[in-house]
ZAVEX-549485 format. One line per field, with one value per residue (C-alpha): residue number from 1; x, y, z. Coordinates in steps of 0.2 Angstrom, whole numbers, padded with zeros to 4 digits. Layout:
resi	[NUM | ...]
u	[X | ...]
v	[Y | ...]
w	[Z | ...]
//
This chain:
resi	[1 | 2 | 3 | 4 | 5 | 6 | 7 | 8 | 9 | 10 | 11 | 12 | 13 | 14 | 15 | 16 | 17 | 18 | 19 | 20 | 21 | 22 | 23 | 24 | 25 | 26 | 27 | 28 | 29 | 30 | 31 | 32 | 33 | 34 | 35 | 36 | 37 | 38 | 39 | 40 | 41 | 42 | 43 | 44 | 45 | 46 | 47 | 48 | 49 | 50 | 51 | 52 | 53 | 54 | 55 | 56 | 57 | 58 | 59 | 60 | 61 | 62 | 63 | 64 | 65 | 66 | 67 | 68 | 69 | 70 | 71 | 72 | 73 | 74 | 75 | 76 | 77 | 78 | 79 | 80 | 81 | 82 | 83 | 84 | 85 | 86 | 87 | 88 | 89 | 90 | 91 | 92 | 93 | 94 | 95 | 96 | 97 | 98 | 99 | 100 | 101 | 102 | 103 | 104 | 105 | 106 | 107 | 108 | 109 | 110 | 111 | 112 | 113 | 114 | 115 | 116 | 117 | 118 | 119 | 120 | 121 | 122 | 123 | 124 | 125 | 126 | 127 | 128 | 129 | 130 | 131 | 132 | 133 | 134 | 135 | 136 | 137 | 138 | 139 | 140 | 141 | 142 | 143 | 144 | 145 | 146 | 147 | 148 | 149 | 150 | 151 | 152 | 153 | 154 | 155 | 156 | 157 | 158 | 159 | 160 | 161 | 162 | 163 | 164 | 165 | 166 | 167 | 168 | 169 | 170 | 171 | 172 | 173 | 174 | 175 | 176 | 177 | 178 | 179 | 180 | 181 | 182 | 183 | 184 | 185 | 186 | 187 | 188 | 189 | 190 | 191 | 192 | 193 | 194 | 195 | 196 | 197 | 198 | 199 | 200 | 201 | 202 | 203 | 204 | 205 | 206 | 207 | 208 | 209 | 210 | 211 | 212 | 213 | 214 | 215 | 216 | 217 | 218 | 219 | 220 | 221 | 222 | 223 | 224 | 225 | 226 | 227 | 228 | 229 | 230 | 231 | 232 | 233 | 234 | 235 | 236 | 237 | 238 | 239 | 240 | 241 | 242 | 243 | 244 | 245 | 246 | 247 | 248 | 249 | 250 | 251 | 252 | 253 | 254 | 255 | 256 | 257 | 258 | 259 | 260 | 261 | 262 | 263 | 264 | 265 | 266 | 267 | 268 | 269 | 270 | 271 | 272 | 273 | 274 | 275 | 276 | 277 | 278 | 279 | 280 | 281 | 282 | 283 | 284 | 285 | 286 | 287 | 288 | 289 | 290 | 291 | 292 | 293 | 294 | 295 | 296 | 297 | 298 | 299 | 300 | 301 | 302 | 303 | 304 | 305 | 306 | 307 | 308 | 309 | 310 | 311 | 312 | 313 | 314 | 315 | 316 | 317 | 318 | 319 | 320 | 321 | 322 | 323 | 324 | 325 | 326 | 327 | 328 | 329 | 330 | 331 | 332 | 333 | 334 | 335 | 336 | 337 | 338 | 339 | 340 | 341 | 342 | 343 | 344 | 345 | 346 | 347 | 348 | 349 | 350 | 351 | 352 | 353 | 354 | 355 | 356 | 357 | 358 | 359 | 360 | 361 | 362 | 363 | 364 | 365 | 366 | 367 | 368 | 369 | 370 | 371 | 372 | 373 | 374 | 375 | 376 | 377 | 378 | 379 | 380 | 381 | 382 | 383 | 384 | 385 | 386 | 387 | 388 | 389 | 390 | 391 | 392 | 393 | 394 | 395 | 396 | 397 | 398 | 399 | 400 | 401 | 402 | 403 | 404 | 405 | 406 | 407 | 408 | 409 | 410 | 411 | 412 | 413 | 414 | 415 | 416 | 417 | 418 | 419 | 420 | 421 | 422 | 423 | 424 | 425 | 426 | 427 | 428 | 429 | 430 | 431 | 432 | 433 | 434 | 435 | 436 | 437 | 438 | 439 | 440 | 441 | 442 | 443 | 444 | 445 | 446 | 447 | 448 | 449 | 450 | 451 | 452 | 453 | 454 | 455 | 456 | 457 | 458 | 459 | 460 | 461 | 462 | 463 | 464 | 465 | 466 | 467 | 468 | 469 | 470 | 471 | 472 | 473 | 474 | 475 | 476 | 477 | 478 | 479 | 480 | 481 | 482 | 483 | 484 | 485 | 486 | 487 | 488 | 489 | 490 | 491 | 492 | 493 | 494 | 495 | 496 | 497 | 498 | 499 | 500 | 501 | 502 | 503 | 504 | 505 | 506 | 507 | 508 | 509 | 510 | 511 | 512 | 513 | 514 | 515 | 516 | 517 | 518 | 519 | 520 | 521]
u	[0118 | 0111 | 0094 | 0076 | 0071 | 0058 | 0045 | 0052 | 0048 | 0032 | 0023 | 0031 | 0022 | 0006 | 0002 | -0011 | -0024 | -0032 | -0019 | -0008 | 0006 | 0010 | 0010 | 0007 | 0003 | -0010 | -0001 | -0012 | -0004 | -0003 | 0007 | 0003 | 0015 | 0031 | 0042 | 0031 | 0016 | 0016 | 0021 | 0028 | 0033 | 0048 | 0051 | 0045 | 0058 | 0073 | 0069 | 0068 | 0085 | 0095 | 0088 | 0086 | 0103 | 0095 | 0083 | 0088 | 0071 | 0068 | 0081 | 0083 | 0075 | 0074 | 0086 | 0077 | 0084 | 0082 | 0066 | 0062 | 0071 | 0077 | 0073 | 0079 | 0092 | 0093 | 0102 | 0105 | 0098 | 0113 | 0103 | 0084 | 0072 | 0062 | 0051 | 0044 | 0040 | 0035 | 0016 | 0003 | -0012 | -0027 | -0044 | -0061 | -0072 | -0075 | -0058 | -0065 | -0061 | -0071 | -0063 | -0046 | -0050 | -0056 | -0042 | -0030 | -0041 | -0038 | -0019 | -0018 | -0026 | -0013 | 0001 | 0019 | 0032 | 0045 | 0058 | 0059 | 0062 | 0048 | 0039 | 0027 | 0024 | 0007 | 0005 | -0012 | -0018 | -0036 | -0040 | -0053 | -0044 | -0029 | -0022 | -0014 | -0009 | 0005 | 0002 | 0017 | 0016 | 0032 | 0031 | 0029 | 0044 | 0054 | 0048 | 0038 | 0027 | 0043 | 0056 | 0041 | 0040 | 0058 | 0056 | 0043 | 0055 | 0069 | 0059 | 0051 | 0058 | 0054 | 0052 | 0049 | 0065 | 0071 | 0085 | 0106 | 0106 | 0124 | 0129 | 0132 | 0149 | 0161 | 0164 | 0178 | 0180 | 0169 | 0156 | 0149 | 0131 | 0127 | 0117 | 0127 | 0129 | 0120 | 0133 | 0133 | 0113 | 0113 | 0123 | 0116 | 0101 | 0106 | 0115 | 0099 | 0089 | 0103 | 0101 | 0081 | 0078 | 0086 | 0080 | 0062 | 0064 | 0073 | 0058 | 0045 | 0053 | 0053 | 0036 | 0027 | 0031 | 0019 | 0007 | -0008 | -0005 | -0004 | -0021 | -0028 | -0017 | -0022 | -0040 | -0035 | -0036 | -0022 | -0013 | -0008 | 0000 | 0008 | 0017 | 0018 | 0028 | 0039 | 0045 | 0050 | 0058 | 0068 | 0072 | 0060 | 0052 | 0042 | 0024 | 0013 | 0002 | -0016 | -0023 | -0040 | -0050 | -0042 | -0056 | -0060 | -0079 | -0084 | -0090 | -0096 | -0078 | -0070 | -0068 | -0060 | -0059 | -0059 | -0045 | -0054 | -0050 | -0060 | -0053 | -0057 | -0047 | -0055 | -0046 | -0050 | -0042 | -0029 | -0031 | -0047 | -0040 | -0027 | -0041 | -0051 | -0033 | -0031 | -0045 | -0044 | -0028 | -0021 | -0012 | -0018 | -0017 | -0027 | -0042 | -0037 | -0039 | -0057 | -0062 | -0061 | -0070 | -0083 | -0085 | -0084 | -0098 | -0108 | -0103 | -0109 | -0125 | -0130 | -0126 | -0136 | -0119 | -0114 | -0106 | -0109 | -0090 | -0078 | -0066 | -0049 | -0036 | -0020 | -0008 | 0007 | 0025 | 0039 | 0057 | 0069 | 0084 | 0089 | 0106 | 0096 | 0088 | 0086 | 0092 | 0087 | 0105 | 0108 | 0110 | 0092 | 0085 | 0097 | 0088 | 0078 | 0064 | 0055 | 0059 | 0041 | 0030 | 0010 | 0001 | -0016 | -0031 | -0047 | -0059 | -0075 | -0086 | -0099 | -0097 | -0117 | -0109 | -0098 | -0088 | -0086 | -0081 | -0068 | -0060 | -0062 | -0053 | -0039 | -0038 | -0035 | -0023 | -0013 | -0014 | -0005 | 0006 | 0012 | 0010 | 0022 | 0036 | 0037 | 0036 | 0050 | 0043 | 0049 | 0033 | 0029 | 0047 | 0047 | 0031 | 0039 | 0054 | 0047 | 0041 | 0054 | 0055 | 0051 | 0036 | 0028 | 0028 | 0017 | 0005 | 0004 | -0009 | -0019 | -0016 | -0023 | -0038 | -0042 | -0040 | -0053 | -0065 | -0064 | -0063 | -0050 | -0038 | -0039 | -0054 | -0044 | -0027 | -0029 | -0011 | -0007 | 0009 | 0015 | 0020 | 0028 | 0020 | 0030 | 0023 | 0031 | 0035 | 0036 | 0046 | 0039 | 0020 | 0016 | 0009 | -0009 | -0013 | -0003 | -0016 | -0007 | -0013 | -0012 | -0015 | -0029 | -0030 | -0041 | -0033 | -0034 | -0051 | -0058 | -0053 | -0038 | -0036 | -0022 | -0020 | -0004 | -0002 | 0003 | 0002 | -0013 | -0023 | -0024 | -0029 | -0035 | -0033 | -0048 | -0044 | -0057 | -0064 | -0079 | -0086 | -0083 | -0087 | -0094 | -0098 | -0079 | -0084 | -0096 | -0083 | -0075 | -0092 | -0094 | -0074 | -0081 | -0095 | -0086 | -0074 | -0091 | -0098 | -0080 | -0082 | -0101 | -0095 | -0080 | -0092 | -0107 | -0093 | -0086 | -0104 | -0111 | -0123 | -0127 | -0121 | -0131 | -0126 | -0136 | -0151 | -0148 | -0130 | -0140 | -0145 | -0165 | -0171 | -0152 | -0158 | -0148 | -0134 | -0128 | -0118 | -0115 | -0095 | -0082 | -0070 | -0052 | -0037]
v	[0054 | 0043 | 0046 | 0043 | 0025 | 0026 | 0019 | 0030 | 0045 | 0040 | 0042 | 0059 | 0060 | 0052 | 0067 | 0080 | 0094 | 0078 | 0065 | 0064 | 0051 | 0045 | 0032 | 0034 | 0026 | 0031 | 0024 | 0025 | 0028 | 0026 | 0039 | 0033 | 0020 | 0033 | 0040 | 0057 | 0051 | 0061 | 0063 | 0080 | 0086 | 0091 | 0075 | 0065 | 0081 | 0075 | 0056 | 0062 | 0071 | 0056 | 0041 | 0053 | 0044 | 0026 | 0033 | 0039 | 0043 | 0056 | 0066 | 0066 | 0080 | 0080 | 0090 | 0093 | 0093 | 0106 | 0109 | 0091 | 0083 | 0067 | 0059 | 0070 | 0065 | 0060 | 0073 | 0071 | 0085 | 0086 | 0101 | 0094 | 0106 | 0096 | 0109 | 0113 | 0094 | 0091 | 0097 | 0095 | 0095 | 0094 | 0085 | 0092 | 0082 | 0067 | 0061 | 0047 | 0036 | 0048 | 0064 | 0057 | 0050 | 0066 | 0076 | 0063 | 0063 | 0083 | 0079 | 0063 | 0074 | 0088 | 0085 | 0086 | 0102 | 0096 | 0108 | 0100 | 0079 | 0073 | 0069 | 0075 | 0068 | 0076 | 0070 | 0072 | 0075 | 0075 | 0056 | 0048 | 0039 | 0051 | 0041 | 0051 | 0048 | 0049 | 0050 | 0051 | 0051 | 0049 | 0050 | 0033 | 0038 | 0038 | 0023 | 0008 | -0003 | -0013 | 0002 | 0012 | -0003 | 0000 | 0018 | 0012 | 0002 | 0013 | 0023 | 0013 | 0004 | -0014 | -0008 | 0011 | 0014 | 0014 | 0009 | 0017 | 0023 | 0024 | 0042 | 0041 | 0035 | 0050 | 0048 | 0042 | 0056 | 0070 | 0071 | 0084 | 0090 | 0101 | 0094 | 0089 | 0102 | 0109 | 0104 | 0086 | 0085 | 0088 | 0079 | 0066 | 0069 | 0069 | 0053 | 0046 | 0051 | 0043 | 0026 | 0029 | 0019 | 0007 | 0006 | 0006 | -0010 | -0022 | -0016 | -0019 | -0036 | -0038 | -0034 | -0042 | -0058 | -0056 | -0045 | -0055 | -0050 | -0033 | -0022 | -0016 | -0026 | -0042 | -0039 | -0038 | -0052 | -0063 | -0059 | -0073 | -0079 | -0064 | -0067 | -0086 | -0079 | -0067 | -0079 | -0090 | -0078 | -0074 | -0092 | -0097 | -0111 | -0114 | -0117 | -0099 | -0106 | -0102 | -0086 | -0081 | -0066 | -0051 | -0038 | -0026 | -0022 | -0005 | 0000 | 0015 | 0019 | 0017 | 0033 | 0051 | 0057 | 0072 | 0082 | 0077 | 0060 | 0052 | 0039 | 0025 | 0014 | -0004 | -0020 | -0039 | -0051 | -0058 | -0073 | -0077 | -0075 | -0086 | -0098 | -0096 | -0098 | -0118 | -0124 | -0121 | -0126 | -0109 | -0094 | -0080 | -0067 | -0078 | -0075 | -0057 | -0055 | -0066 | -0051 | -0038 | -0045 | -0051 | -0033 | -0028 | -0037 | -0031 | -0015 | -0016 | -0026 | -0009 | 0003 | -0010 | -0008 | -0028 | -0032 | -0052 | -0052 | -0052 | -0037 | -0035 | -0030 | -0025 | -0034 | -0026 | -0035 | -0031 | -0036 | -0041 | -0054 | -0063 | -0053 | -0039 | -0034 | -0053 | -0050 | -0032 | -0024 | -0007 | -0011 | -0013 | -0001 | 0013 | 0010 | 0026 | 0020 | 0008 | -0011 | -0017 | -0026 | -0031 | -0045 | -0044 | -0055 | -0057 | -0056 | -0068 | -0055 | -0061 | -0078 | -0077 | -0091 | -0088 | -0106 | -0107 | -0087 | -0092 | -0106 | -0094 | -0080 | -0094 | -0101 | -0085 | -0082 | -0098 | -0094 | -0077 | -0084 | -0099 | -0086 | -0073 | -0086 | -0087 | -0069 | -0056 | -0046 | -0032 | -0026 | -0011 | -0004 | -0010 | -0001 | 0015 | 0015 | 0014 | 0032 | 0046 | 0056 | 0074 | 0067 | 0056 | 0071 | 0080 | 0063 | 0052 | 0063 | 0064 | 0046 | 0040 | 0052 | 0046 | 0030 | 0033 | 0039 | 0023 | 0011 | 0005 | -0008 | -0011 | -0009 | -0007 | -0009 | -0023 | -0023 | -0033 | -0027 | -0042 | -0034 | -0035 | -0046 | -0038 | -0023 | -0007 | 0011 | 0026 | 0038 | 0027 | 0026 | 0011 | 0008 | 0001 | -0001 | 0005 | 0009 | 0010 | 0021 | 0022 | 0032 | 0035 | 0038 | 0040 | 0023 | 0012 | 0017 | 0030 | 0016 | 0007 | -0005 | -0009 | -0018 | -0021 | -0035 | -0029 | -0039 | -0049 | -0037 | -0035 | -0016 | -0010 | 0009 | 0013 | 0027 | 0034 | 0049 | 0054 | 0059 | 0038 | 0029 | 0045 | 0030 | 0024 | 0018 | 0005 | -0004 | -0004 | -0013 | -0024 | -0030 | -0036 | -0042 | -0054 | -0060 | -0064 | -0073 | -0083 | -0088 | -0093 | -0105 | -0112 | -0115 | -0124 | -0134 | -0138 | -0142 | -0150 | -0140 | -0131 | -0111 | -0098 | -0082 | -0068 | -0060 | -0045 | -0047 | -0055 | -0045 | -0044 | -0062 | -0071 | -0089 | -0095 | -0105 | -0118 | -0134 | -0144 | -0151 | -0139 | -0141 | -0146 | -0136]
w	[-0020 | -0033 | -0047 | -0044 | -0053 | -0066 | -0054 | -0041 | -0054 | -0057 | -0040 | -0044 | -0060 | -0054 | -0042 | -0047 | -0040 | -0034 | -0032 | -0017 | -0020 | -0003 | 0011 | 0030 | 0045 | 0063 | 0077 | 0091 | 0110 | 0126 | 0134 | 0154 | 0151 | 0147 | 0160 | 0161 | 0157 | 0142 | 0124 | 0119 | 0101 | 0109 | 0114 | 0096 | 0089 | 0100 | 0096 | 0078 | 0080 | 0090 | 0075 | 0060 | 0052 | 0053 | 0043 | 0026 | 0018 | 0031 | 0029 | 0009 | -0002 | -0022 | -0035 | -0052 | -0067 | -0078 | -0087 | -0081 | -0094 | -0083 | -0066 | -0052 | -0040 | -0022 | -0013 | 0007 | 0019 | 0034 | 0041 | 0042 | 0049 | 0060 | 0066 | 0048 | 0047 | 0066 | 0068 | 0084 | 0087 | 0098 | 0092 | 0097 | 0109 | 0111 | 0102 | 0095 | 0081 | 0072 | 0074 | 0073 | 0056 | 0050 | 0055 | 0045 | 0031 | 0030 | 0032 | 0020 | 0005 | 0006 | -0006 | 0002 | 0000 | -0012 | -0008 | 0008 | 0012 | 0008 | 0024 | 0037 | 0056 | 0067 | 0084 | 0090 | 0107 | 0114 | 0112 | 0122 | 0137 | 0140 | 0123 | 0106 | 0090 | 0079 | 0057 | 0048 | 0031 | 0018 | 0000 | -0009 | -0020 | -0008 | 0003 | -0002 | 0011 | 0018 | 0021 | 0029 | 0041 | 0043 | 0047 | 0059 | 0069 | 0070 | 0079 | 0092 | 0106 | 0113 | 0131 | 0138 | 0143 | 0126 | 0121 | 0116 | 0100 | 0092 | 0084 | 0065 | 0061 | 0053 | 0035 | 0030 | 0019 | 0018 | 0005 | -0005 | 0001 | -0013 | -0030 | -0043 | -0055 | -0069 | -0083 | -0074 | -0074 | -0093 | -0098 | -0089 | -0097 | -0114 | -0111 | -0105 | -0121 | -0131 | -0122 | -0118 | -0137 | -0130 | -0113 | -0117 | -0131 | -0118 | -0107 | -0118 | -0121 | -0105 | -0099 | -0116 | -0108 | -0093 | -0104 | -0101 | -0081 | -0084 | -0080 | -0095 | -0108 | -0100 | -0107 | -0127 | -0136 | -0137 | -0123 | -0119 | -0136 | -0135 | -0118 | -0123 | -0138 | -0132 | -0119 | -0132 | -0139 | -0123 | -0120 | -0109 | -0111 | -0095 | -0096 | -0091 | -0077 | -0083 | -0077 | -0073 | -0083 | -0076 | -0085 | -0069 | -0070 | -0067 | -0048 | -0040 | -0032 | -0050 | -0061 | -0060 | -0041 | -0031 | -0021 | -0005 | 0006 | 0019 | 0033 | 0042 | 0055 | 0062 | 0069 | 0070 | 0081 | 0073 | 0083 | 0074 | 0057 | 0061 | 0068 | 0051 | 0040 | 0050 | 0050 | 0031 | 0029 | 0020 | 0024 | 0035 | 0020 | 0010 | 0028 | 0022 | 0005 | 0009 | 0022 | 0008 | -0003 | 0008 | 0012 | -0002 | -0008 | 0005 | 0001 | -0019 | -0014 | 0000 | -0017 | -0028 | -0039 | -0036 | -0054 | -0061 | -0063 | -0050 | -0044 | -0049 | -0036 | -0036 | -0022 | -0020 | -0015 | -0009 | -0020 | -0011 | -0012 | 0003 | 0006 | 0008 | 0024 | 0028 | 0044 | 0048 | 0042 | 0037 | 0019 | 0016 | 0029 | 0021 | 0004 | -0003 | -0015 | -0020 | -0025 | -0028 | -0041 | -0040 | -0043 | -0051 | -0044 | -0044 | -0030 | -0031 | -0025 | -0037 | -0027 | -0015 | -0003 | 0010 | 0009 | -0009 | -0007 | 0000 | -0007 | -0024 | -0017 | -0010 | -0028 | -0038 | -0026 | -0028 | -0046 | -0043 | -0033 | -0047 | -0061 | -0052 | -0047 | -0066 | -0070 | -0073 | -0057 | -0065 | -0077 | -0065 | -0068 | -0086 | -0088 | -0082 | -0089 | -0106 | -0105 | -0106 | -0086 | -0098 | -0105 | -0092 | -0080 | -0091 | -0097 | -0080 | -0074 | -0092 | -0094 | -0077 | -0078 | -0096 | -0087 | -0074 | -0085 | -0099 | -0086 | -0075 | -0076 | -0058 | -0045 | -0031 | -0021 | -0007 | 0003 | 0019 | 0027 | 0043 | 0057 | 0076 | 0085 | 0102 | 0112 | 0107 | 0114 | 0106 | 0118 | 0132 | 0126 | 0122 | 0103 | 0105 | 0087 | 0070 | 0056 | 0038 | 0026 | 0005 | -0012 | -0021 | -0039 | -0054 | -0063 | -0046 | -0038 | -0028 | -0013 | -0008 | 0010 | 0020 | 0034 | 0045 | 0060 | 0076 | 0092 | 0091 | 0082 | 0062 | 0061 | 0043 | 0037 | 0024 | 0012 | 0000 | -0011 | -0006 | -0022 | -0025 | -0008 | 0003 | 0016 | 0021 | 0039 | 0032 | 0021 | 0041 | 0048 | 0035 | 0037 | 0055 | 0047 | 0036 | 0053 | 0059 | 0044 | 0043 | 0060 | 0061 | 0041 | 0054 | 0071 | 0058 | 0048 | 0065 | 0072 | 0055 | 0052 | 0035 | 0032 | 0025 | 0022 | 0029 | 0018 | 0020 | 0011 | -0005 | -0019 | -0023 | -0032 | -0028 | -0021 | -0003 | -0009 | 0005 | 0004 | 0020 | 0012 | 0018 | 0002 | 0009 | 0006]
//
């Protein structure tokens, strides 16, 4: 038993009547390839049952302090009851894509039941070519994107035989499964508001130092001296590595959102990203981070809503030192929470050609990269933790609706999560693709995309208000578009002949831009 951290408190906080703060994942099946042919909620239920203890998230459930007056506490659930978390379905002809996505969407909007652990799983039957679908969803206070990997693979098996799973180990001694008690919570809490002063001054130290990376603050004025200053003051005297403007222009899918949530799902070979990511001499997720913004572009430019400053994206990444689940152990794989920061870049979606849109986006990322080495890492927590748990239940959600409404810090959150590159079986159906799913919210944007690798296949899941992009499956077609322009810019430089990009992608009176050097890595 151990308390929520501040960040782990505030995608508590965060949630609203149209904010759901959580994470999830569409794994697509085969099921011809299991034992029976089939996959049965009773057989997911018995699976669940049999791994449960390799996965502590799913079976942990919240204890509130009183009148919310400090983080709640982690409290483990012996007696899950996996039928109240277990649901199935059948989708309506013809099962496609389409229909798959809608039911999620209904599913991903719905908040989860706190008074139960805080997850759901839904298999869904009735897919197009005998295949179904698993969406699991798990509160991102409990889970960030690594451990929900982690839950990911203790499920799933390398062949569709599956493989022995060991019982859990007896306790040494036993240990007490109810909360901790009221007097203990108190006084907990009252210690907490005598150290809180405290708290939030090292934090604000702390997160001063990397103000000008921080969305919103990054804008003021000064910034930088500010961070330059408070670094010395620290002791640190290494040089900041300059940073580009970080001022998110205002989009369509920026601004206060609804309750409702729409999905899409799409893949690109990740054969070809890799392809795209050597002949320029950079890193696959730098191709990635390229896609989107191409498709963005083309996006904004369809809306006639293309700003003259690029967007702003929020790239999470995962914390973690090398003793911890460097090598798969339990130690890692047993956390609950989150150990995660952001980095903040640009996009160059205001950049017309394709060529030098990529070498921007690859740039800005380098930049990041440098400028996050250097940072604390910590300024999301820092952030957090500067706010007292009472009073940030009640003023997360003011704050971020106040913040969609005055402009966003943020345009959107771009997140690439690597991922097996083996087949793997669910129960004995094989997993054909794994669609990762994120939040929404009214400081972020009305759209967020993540993508995970699986096999030889880079699957994106698209999740979006509809009041902000009511035409999600587009942002899909126009990710495959951009693989298509980035292979069309690699076959001309290859060919030495010059690359355009498409009309139809250029706003009205932009000239054609081309340049027949490919700029080296």
């Amino acid at each position: 038993m151990r308390q929520l951290t501040a960040l782990d408190a505030q995608f508590l906080s965060v949630e609203s009547a149209t904010t759901a703060a959580h994470v999830a994942g569409v794994t697509v099946l085969d099921p011809s390839t299991s034992p029976s042919g089939a996959l049965t909620r009773e057989a997911l239920v018995a699976l669940l049952r049999e791994r449960l203890h390799l996965v502590p998230p799913l079976r942990m459930r919240l204890a509130d302090v009183p009148f919310g007056l400090d983080r709640p506490y982690w409290l483990d659930d012996p007696d899950v009851d996996l039928d109240a978390h277990v649901h199935e379905t059948i989708l309506p002809a013809p099962g496609g894509e389409r229909e798959l996505a809608a039911y999620v969407a209904g599913v991903h909007a719905r908040r989860l039941d706190r008074a139960r652990p805080l997850w759901e799983a839904h298999l869904v039957h009735g897919l197009a070519g005998g295949r179904c679908a698993l969406y699991m969803k798990v509160h991102h206070c409990a889970i960030d994107g690594v451990s929900g990997s982690e839950i990911l693979a203790a499920l799933l098996d390398p062949s569709p035989h599956g493989h022995r799973v060991d019982p859990p180990a007896a306790p040494a001694q036993p240990a007490s499964s109810g909360p901790p008690s009221l007097l203990a919570m108190l006084a907990g809490a009252v210690t907490r508001s005598i150290v809180q002063p405290v708290e939030a001054f090292c934090s604000l130290a702390r997160a001063a130092a990397d103000l000008d990376t921080i969305p919103v603050v990054a804008a003021l004025p000064d910034a930088r001296l500010v961070a330059q200053a408070a670094r010395a003051l620290a002791g640190d005297s290494r040089p900041l590595p300059e940073t580009p403007p970080l001022a998110a222009p205002r989009t369509p899918f920026n601004g206060p959102i609804s309750g409702a949530r729409e999905v899409a799902f799409g893949s690109v070979p990740l054969t070809e990203v890799r392809r795209v990511a050597r002949a320029f001499g950079m890193g696959p997720n730098d191709v990635v981070m390229t896609l989107c913004a191409s498709a963005l572009r083309r996006w904004l430019i369809a809306h006639d809503a293309l700003p003259d400053r690029p967007l702003v994206a929020a790239v999470p990444v995962a914390l973690r030192s090398r003793t911890q689940g460097a090598d798969g152990s339990s130690r890692e794989s047993g956390r609950v929470g989150n150990r995660i920061s952001a980095m903040i870049t640009p996009l160059a979606t205001d950049v017309a050609c394709p060529e030098e849109r990529l070498t921007a986006v690859r740039s800005a990322l380098a930049t990041a990269k440098r400028r996050f080495a250097v940072s604390h890492r910590t300024w999301l927590d820092d952030v957090c933790a500067m706010v007292p748990n009472a009073f940030a239940a009640l003023a997360t959600p003011v704050v971020f609706r106040l913040a969609g409404v005055a402009g966003a810090g943020v345009n959107l959150i771009v997140s690439n999560v690597p991922g097996p590159r083996v087949p793997l079986y669910l129960r004995g159906a094989r997993m054909l693709s794994y669609h990762p799913l994120s939040v929404v919210t009214d400081a972020t944007g009305g759209l967020s995309v993540t993508c995970a690798s699986y096999g030889d296949r880079l699957d994106f899941g698209v999740v979006a208000c509809p009041t902000r992009v009511p035409d999600v499956w587009s942002v899909i077609d126009h990710l495959r578009e951009a693989m298509d322009e980035l292979l069309a810019l690699l076959d001309g430089s290859q060919n030495g002949v010059a690359r355009h990009e498409d009309s139809r992608s250029l706003p009205p009176g932009e000239e054609r831009r081309e340049r027949q050097d490919m700029v080296p890595a």
